[in-house]
C-alpha angles and dihedrals in degrees: 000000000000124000131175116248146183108223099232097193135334110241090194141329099294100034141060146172121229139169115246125194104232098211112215116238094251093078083247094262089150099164087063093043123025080190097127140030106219118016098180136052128194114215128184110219144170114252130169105258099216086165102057091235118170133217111301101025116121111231144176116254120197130195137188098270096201095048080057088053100044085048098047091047093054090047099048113018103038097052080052097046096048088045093059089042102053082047100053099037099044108087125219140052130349082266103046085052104044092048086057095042086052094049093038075050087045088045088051100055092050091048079051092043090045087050092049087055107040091056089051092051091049097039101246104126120130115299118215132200138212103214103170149336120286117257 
């Protein structure tokens, strides 16, 4: 996955800190929706500076596409799925459903904030890499 970025400031030869947009997943066309308040997010983080760019160049910052969508999948779609699951499979009343579907949907976002830390402890978060210069 390639974005467009502004280097911020170089920590070192080889790394760098640089803003990146987060597009919404609505492709940000606002004046057609008004679903949402804010569709982009800026967001400062480390990548490796193979190019040796300095603070204020606009660069082009890639990621491993599959690793985003690993990521997005255990965030979005696990906490769902256990949720369904704990629904369907517990007996008993609407209640008595609904109560194990939301802790099966609770269990599923701390498996996905024990993930997010263990991969910070062990170094493991996201790389990013400056490939070139911004046209």
């Amino acid at each position: 996955m390639e974005q467009k970025a502004q280097v911020v400031r170089r920590i070192d030869d080889r790394t760098a800190m640089v803003t990146v947009t987060r597009k919404s997943a609505c492709s940000g066309d606002c004046h057609t929706c008004h679903g949402c308040p804010h569709p982009d997010e800026t967001v400062v983080v480390r990548a490796d500076n193979l190019i040796g760019a300095e603070a204020g160049d606009w660069v082009i910052v890639e990621s491993a596409t599959g690793r985003v969508l690993l990521l997005a999948m255990l965030l979005y779609i696990m906490p769902l799925i256990l949720f369904f699951a704990g629904y369907f499979i517990s007996g008993g009343g609407e209640s008595r459903r609904a109560l194990v579907g939301g802790l099966a949907f609770a269990a599923g976002l701390t498996v996905c904030v024990l993930v997010s830390r263990s991969m910070k402890k062990h170094d493991r978060e996201m790389r990013f890499t400056i490939s070139r210069f911004a046209e």
